[in-house]
N, CA, C and O atoms as CSV, one atom per row, in Angstrom:
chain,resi,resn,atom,element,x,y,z
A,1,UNK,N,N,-32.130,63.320,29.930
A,1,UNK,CA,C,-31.348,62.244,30.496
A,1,UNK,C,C,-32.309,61.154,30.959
A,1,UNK,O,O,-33.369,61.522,31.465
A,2,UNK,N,N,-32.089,60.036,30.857
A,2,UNK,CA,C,-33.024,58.882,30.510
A,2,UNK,C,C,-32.599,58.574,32.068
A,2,UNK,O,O,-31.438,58.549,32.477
A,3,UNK,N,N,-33.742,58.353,32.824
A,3,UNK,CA,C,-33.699,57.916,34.598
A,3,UNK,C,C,-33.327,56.528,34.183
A,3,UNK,O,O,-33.611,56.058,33.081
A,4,UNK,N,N,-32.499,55.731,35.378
A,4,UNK,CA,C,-32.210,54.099,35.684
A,4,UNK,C,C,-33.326,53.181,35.199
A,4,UNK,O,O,-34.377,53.789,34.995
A,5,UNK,N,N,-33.353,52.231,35.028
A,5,UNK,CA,C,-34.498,51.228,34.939
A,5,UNK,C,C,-34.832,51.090,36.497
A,5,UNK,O,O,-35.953,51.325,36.949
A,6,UNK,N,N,-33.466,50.583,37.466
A,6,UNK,CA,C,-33.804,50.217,38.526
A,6,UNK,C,C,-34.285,50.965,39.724
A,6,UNK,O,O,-33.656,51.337,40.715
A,7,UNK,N,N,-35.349,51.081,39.458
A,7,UNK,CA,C,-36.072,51.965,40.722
A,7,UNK,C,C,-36.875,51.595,41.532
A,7,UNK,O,O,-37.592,50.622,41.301
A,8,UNK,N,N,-36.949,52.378,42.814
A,8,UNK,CA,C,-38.125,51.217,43.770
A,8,UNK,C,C,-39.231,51.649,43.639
A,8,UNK,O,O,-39.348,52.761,43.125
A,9,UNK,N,N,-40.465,50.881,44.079
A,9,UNK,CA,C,-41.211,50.595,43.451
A,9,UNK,C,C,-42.279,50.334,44.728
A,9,UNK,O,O,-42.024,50.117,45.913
A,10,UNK,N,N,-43.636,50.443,43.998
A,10,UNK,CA,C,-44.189,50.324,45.289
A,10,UNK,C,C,-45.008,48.215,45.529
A,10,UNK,O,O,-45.962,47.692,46.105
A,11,UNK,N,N,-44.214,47.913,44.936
A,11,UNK,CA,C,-44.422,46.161,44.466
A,11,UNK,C,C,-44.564,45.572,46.248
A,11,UNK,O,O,-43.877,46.264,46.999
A,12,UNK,N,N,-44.995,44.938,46.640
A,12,UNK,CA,C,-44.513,44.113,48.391
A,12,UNK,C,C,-43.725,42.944,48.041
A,12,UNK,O,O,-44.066,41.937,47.422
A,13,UNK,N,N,-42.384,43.329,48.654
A,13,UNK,CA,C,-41.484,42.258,48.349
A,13,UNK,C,C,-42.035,40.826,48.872
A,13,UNK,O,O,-41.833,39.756,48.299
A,14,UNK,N,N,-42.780,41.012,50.088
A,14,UNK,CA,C,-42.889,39.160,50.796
A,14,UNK,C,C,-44.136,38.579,49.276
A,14,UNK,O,O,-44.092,37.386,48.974
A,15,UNK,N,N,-45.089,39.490,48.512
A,15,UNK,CA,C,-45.839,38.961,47.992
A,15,UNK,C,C,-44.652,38.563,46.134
A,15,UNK,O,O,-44.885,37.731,45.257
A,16,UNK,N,N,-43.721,39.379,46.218
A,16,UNK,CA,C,-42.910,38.866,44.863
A,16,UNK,C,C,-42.302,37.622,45.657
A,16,UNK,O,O,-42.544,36.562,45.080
A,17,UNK,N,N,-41.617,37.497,46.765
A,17,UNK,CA,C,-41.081,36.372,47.403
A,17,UNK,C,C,-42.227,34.867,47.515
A,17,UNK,O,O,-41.848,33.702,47.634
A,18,UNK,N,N,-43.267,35.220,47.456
A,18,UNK,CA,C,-44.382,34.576,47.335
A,18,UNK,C,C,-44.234,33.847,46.318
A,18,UNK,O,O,-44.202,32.618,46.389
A,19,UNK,N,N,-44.107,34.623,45.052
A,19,UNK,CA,C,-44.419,34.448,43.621
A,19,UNK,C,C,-43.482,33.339,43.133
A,19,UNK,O,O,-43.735,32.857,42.029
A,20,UNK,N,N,-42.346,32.840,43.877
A,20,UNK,CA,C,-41.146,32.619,43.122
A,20,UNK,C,C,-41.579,30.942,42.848
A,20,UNK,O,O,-41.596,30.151,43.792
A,21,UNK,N,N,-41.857,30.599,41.699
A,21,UNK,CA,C,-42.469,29.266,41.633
A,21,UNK,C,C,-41.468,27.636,42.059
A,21,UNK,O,O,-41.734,26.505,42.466
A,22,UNK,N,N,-40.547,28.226,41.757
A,22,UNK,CA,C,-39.796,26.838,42.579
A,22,UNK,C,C,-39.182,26.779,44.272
A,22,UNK,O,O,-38.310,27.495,44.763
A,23,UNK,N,N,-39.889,25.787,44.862
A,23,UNK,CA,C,-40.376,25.910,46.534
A,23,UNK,C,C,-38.865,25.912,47.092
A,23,UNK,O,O,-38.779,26.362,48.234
A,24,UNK,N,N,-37.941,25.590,46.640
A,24,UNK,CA,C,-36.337,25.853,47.643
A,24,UNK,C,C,-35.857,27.586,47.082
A,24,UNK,O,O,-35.362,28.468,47.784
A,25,UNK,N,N,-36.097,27.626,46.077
A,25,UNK,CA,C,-35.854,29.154,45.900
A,25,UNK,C,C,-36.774,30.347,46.587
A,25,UNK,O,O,-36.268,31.425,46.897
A,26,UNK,N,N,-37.741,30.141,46.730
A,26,UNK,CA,C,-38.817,30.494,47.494
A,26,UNK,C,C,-38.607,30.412,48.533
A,26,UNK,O,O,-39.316,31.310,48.985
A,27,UNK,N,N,-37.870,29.746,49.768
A,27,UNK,CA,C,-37.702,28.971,50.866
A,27,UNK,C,C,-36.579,29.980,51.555
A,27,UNK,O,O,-36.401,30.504,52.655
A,28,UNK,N,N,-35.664,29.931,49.743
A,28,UNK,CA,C,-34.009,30.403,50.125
A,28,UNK,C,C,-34.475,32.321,50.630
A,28,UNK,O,O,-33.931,33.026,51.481
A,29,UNK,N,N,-35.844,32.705,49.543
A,29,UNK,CA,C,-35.565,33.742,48.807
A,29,UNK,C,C,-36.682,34.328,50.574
A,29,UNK,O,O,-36.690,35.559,50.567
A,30,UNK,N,N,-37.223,33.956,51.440
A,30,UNK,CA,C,-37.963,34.356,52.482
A,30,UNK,C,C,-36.895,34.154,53.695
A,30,UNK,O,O,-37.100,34.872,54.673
A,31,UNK,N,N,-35.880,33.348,53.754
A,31,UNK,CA,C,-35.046,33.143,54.647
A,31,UNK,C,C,-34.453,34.602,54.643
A,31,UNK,O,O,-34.453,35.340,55.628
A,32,UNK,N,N,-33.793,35.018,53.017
A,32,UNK,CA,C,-32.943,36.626,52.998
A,32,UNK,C,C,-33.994,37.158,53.479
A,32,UNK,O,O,-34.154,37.352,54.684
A,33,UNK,N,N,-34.918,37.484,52.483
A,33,UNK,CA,C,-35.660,38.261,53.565
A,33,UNK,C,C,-35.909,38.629,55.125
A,33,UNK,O,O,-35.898,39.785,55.547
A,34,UNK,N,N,-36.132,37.491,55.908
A,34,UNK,CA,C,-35.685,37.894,57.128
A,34,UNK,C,C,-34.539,38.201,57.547
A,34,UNK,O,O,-34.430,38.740,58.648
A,35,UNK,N,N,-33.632,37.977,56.905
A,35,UNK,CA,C,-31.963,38.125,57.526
A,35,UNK,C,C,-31.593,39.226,56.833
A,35,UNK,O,O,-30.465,39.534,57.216
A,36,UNK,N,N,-32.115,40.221,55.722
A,36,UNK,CA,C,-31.691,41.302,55.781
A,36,UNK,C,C,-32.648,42.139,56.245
A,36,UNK,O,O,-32.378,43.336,56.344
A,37,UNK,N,N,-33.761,41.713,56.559
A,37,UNK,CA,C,-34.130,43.107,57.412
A,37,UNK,C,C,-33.938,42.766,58.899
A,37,UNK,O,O,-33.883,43.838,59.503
A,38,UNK,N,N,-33.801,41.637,59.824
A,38,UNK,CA,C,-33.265,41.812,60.927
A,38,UNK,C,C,-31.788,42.477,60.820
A,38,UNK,O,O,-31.671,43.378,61.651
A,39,UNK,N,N,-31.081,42.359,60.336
A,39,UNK,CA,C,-29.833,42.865,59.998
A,39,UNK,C,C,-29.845,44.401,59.980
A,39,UNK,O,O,-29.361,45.177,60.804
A,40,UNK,N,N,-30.751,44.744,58.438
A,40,UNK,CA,C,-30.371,46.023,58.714
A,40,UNK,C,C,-31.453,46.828,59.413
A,40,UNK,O,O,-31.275,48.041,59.301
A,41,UNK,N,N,-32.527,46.470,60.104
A,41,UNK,CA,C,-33.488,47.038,60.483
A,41,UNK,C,C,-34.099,47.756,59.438
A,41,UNK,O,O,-35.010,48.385,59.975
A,42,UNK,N,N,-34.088,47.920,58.624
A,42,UNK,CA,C,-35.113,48.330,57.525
A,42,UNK,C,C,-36.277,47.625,56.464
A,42,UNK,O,O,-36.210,46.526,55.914
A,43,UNK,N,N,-37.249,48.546,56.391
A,43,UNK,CA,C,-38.091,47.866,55.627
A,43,UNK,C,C,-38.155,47.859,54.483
A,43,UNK,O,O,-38.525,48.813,53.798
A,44,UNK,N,N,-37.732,46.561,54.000
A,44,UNK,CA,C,-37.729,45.858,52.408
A,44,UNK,C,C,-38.348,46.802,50.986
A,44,UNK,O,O,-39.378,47.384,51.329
A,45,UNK,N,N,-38.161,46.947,50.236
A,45,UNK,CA,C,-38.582,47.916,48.890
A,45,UNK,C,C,-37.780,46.845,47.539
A,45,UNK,O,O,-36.681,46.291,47.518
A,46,UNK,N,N,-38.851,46.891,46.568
A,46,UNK,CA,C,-38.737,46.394,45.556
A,46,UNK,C,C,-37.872,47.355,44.587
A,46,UNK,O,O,-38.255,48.522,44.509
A,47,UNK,N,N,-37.165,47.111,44.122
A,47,UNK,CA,C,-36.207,48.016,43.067
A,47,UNK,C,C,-36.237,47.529,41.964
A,47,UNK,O,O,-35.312,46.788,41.631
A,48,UNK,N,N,-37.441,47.835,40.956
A,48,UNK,CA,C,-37.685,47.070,39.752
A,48,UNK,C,C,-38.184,46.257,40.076
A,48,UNK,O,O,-38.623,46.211,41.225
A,49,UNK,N,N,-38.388,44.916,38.908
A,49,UNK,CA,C,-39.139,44.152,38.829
A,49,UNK,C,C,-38.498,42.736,39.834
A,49,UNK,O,O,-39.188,41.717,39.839
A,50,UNK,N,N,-37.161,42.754,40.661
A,50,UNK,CA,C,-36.751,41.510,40.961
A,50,UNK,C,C,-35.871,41.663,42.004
A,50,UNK,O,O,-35.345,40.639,42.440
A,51,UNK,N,N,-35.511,43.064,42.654
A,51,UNK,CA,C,-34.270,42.910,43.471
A,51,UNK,C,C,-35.331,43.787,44.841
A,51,UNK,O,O,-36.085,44.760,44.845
A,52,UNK,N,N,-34.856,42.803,45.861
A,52,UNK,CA,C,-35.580,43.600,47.545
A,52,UNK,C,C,-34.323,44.434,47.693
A,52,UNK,O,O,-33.271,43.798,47.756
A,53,UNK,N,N,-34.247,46.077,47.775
A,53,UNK,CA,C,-33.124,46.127,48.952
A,53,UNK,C,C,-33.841,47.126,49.982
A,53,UNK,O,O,-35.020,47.465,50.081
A,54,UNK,N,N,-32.736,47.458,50.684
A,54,UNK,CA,C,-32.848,47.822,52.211
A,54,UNK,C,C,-31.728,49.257,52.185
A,54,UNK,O,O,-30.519,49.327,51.965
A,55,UNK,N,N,-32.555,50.093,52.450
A,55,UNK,CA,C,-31.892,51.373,52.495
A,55,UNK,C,C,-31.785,51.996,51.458
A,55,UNK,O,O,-32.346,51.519,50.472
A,56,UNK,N,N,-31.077,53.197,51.325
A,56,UNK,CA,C,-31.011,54.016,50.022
A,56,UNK,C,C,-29.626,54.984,50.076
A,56,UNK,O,O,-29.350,55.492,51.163
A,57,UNK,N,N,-28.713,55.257,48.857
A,57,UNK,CA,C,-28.133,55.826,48.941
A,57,UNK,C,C,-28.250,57.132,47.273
A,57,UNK,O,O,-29.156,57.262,46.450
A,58,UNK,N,N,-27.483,57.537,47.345
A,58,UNK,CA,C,-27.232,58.514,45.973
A,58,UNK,C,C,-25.708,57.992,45.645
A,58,UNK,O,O,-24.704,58.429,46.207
A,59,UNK,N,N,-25.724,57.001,44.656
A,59,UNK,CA,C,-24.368,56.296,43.859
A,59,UNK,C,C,-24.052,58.491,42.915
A,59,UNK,O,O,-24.720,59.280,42.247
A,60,UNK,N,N,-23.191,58.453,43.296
A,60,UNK,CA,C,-22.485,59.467,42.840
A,60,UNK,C,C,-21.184,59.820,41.863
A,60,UNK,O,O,-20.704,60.915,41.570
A,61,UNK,N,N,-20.795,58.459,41.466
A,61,UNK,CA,C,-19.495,58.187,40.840
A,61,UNK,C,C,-19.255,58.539,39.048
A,61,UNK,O,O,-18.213,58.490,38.394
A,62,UNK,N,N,-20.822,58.938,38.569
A,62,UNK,CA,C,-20.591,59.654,37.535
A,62,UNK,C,C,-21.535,60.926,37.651
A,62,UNK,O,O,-22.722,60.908,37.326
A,63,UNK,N,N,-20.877,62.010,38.145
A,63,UNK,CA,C,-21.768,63.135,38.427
A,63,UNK,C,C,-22.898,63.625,37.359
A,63,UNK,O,O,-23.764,64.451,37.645
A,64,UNK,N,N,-22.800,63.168,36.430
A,64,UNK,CA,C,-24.049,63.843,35.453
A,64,UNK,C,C,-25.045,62.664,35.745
A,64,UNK,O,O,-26.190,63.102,35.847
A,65,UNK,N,N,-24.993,61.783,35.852
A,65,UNK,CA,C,-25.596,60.713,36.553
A,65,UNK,C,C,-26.141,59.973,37.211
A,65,UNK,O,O,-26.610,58.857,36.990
A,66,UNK,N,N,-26.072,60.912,38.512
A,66,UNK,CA,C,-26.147,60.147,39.861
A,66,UNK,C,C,-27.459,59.222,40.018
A,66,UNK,O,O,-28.455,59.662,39.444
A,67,UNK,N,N,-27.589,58.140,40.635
A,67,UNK,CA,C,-28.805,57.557,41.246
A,67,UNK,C,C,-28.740,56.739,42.253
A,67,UNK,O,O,-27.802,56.058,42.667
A,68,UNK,N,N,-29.885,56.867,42.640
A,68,UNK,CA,C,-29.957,56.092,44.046
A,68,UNK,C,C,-30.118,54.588,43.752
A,68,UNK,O,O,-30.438,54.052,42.691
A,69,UNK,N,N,-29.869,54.125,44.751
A,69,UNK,CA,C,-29.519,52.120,44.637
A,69,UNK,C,C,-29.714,52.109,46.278
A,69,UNK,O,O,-29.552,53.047,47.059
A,70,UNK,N,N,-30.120,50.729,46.554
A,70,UNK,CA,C,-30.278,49.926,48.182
A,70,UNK,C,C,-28.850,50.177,48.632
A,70,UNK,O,O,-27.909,49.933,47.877
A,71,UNK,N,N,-28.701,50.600,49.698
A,71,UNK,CA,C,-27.365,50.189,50.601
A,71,UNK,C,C,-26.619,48.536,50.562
A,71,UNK,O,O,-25.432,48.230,50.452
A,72,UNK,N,N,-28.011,47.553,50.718
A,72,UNK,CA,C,-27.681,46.232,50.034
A,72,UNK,C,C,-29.168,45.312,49.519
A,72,UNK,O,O,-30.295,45.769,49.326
A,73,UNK,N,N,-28.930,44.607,49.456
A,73,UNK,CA,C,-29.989,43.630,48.929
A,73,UNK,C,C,-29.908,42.349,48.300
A,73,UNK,O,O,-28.848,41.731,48.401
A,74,UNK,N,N,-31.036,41.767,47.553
A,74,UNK,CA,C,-30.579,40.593,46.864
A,74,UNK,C,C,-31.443,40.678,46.224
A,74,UNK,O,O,-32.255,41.588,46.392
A,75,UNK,N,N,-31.631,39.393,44.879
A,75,UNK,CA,C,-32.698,39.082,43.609
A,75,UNK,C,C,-31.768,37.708,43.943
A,75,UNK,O,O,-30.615,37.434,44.274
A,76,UNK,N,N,-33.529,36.767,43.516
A,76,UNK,CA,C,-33.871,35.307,43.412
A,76,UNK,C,C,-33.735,35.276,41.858
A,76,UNK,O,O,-34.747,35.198,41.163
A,77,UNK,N,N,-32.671,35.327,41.392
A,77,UNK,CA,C,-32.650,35.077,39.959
A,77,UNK,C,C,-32.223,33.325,39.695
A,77,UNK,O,O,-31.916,32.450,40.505
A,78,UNK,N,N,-32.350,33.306,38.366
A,78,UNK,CA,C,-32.670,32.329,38.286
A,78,UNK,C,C,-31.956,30.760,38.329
A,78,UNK,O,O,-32.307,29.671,38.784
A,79,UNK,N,N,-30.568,31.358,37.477
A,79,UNK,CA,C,-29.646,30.768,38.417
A,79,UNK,C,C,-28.985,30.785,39.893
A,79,UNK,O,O,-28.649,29.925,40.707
A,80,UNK,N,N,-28.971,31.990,39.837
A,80,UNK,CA,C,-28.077,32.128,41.554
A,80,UNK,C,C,-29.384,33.076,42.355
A,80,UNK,O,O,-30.299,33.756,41.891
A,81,UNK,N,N,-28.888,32.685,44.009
A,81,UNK,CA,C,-29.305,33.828,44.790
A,81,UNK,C,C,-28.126,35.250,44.801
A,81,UNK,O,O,-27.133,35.299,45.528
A,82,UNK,N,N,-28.442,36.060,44.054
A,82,UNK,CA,C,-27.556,37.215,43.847
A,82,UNK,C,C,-27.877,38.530,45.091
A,82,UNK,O,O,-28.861,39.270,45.090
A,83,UNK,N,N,-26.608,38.537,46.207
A,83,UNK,CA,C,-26.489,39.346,47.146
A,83,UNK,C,C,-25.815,40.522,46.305
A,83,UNK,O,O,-25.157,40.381,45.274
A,84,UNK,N,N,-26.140,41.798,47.012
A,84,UNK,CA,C,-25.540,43.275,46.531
A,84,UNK,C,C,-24.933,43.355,47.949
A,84,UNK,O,O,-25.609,43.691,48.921
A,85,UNK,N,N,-23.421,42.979,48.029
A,85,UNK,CA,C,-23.188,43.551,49.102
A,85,UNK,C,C,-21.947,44.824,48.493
A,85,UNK,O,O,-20.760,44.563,48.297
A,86,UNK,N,N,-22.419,45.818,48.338
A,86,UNK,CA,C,-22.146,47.187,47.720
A,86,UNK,C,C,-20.534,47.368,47.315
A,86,UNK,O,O,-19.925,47.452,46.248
A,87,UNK,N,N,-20.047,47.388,49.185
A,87,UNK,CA,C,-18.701,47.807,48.906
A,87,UNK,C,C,-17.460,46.821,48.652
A,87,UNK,O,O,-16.268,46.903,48.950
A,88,UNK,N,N,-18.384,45.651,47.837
A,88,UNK,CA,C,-17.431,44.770,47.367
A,88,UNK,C,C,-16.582,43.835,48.548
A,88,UNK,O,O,-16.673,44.073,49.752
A,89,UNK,N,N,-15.823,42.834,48.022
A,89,UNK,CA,C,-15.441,41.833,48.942
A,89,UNK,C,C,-13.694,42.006,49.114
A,89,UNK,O,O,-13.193,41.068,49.733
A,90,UNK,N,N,-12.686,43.110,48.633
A,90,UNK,CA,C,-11.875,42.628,48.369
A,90,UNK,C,C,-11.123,43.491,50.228
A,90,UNK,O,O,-10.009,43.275,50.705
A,91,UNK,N,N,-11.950,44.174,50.669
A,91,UNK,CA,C,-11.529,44.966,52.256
A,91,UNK,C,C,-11.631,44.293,53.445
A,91,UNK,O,O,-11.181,44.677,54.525
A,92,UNK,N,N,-12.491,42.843,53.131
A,92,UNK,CA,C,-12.865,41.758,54.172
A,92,UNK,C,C,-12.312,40.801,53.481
A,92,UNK,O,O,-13.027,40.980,52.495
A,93,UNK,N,N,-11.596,39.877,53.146
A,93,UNK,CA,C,-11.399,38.727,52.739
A,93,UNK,C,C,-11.657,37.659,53.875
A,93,UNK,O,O,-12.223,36.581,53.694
A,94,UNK,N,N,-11.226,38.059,54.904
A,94,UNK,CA,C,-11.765,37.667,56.501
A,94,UNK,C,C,-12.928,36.945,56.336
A,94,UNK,O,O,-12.830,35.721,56.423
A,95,UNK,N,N,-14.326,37.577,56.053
A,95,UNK,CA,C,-15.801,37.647,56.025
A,95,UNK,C,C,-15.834,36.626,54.779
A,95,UNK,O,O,-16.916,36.070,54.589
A,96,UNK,N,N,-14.953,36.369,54.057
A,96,UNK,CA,C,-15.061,35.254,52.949
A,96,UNK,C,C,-14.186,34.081,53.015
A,96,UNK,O,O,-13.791,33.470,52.023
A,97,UNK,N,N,-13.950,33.845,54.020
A,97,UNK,CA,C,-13.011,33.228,54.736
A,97,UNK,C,C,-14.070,31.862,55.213
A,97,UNK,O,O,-14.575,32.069,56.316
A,98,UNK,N,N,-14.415,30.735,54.673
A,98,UNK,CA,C,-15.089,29.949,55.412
A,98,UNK,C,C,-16.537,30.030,55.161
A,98,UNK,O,O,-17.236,29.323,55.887
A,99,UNK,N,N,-17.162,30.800,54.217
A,99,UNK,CA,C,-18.215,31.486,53.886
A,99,UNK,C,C,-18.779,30.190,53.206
A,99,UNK,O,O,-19.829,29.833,53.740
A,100,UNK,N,N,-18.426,29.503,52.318
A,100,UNK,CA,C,-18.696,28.624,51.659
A,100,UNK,C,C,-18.910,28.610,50.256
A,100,UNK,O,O,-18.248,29.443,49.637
A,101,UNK,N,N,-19.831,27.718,49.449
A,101,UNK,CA,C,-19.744,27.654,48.067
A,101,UNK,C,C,-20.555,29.080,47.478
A,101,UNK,O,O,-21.729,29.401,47.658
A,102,UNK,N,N,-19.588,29.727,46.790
A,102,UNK,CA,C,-20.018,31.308,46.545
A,102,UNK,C,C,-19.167,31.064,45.379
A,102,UNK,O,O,-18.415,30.127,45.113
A,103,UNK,N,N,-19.650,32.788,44.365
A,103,UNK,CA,C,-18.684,33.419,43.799
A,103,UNK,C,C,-18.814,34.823,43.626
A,103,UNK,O,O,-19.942,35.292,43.780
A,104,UNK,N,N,-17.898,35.568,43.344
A,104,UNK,CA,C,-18.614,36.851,43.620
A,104,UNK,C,C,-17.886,37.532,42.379
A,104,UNK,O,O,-16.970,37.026,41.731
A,105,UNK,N,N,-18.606,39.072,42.124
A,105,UNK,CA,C,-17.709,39.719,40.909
A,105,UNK,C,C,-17.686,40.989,41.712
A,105,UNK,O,O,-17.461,41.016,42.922
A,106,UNK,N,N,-17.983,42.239,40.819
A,106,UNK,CA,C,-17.145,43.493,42.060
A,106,UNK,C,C,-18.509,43.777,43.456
A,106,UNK,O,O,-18.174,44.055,44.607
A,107,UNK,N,N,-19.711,43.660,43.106
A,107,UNK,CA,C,-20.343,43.924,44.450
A,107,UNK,C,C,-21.294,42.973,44.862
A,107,UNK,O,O,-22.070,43.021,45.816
A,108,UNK,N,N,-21.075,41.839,43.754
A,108,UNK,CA,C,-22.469,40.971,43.725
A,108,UNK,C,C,-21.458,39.406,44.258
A,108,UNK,O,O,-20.293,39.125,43.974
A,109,UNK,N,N,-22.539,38.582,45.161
A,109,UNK,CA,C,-22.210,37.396,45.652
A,109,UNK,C,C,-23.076,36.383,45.051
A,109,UNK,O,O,-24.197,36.760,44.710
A,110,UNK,N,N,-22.839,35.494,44.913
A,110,UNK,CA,C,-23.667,34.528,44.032
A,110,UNK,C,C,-23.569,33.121,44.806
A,110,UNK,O,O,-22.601,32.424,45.109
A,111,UNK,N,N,-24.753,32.999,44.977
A,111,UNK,CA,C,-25.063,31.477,45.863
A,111,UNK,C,C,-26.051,30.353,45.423
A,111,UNK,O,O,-27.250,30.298,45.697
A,112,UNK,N,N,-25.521,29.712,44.890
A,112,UNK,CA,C,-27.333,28.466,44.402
A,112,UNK,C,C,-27.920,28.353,45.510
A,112,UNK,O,O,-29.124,28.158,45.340
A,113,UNK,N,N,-27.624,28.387,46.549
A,113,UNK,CA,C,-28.226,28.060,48.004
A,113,UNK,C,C,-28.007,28.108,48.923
A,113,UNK,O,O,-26.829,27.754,48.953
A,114,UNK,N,N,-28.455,28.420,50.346
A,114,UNK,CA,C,-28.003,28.972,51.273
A,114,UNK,C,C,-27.958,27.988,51.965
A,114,UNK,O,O,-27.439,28.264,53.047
A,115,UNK,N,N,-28.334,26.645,51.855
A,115,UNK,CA,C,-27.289,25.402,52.349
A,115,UNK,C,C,-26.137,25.222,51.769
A,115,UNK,O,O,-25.606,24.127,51.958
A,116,UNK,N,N,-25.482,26.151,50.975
A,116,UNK,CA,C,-23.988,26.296,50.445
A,116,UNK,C,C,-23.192,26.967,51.218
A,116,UNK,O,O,-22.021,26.773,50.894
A,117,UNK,N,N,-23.367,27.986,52.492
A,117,UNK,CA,C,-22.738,28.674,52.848
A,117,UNK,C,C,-23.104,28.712,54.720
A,117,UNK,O,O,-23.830,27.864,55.238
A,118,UNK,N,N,-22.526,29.707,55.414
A,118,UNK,CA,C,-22.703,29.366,56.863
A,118,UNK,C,C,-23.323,30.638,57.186
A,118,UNK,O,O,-22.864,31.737,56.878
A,119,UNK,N,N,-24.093,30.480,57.647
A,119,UNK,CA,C,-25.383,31.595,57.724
A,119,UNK,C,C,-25.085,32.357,58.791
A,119,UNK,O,O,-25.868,33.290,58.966
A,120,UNK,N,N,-24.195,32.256,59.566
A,120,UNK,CA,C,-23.716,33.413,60.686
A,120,UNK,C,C,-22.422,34.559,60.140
A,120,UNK,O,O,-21.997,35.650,60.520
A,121,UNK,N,N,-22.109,33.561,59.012
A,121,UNK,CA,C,-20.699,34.741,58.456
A,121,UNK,C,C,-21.687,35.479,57.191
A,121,UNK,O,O,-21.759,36.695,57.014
A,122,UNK,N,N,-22.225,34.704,56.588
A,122,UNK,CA,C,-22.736,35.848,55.549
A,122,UNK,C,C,-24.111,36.887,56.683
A,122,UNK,O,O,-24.940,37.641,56.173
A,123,UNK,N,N,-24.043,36.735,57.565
A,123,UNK,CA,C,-24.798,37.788,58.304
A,123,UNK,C,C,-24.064,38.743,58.707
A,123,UNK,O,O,-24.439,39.912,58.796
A,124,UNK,N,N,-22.917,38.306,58.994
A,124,UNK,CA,C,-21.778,39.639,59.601
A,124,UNK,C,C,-20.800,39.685,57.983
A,124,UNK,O,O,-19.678,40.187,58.052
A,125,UNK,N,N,-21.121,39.337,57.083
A,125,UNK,CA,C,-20.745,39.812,55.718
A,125,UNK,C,C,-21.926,40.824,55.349
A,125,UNK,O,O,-21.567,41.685,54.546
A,126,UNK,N,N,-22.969,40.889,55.673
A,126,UNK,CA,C,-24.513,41.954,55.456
A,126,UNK,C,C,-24.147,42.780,55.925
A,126,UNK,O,O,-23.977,43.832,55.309
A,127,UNK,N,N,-23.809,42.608,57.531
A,127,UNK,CA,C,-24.082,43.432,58.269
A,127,UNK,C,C,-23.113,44.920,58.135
A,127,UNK,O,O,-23.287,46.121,58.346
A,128,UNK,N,N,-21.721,43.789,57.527
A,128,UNK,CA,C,-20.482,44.916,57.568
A,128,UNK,C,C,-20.850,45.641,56.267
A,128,UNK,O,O,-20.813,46.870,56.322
A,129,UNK,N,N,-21.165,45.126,55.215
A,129,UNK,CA,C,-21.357,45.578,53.436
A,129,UNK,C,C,-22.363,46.853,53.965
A,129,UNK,O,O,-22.194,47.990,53.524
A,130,UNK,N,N,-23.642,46.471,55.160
A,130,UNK,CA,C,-24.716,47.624,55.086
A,130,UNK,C,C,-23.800,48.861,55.891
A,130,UNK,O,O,-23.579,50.049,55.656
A,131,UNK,N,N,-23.529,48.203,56.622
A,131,UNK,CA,C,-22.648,49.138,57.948
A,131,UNK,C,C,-21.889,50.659,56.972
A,131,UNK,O,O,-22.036,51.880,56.918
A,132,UNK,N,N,-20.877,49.354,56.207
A,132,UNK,CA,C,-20.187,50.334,55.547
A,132,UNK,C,C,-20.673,51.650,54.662
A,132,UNK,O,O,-20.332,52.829,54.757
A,133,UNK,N,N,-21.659,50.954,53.710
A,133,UNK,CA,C,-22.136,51.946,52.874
A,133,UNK,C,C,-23.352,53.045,53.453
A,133,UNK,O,O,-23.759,54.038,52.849
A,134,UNK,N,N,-23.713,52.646,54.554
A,134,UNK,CA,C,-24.461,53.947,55.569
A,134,UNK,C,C,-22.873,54.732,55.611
A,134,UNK,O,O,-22.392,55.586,54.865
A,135,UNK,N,N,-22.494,54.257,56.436
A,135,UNK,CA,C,-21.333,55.340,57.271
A,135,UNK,C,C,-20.258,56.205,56.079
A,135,UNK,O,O,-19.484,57.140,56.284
A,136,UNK,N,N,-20.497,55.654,55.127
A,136,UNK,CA,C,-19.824,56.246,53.695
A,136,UNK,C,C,-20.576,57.009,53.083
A,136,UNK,O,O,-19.951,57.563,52.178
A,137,UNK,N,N,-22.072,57.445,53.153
A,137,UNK,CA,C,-22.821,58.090,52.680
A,137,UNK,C,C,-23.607,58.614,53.352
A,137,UNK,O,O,-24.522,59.207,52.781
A,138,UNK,N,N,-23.554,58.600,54.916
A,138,UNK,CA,C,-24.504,59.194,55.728
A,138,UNK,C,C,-23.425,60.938,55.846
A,138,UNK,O,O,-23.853,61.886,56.504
């Protein structure tokens, strides 16, 4: 059985956050950084070649399968800043309520910039996405 691609890694996320050659993505991509690890109190891990997350769980939903993934995280890709907030957006609509210029698909949020959105709700949008998926898997 062929392991995930996405695995963590022993890479230092602030030095890939470093790397990111255009200076507002770079800017955007050290801001998450601090706001998800004040958030979730954990220390940052590279998962592959492009995504920081924070925490760890065992995704279990195809039992021959299973693998571990961040509780949440993000990647500075290249169009969007792409958030993993895990347990999806459709249990808070609240938390997306005023959030600003976003789009999201089932666990991923998508932002060109975090002068698009209001930086105290997508913190208690982190906070609840990390909250949840500890207390669902702890």
């Amino acid at each position: 059985m062929a392991e995930p691609k996405t695995q963590p890694t022993d890479a230092d996320p602030a030095a890939f956050v470093a790397s990111i050659p255009d200076p507002k993505k770079r800017a955007d991509a050290e801001a998450l950084l601090t706001l998800f690890s004040e958030v979730t109190g954990e220390a940052p891990v590279m998962w592959g070649t492009s995504i920081i997350g924070f925490g760890r769980y065992t995704d279990t939903k195809n039992p021959k399968k299973p693998a571990d993934w961040p509780l949440t995280g993000f990647s500075p890709r290249s169009a969007n800043l792409t958030l993993y907030i895990m347990p999806g957006f459709a249990e808070r609509p609240d938390l997306m309520d005023g959030l600003g210029k976003c789009k999201t698909s089932v666990s991923c949020l998508y932002i060109k910039s975090l002068k698009d959105v209001d930086t105290d709700r997508l913190r208690t949008l982190i906070r609840w996405g990390y909250e949840a998926m500890k207390d669902k898997n702890s």
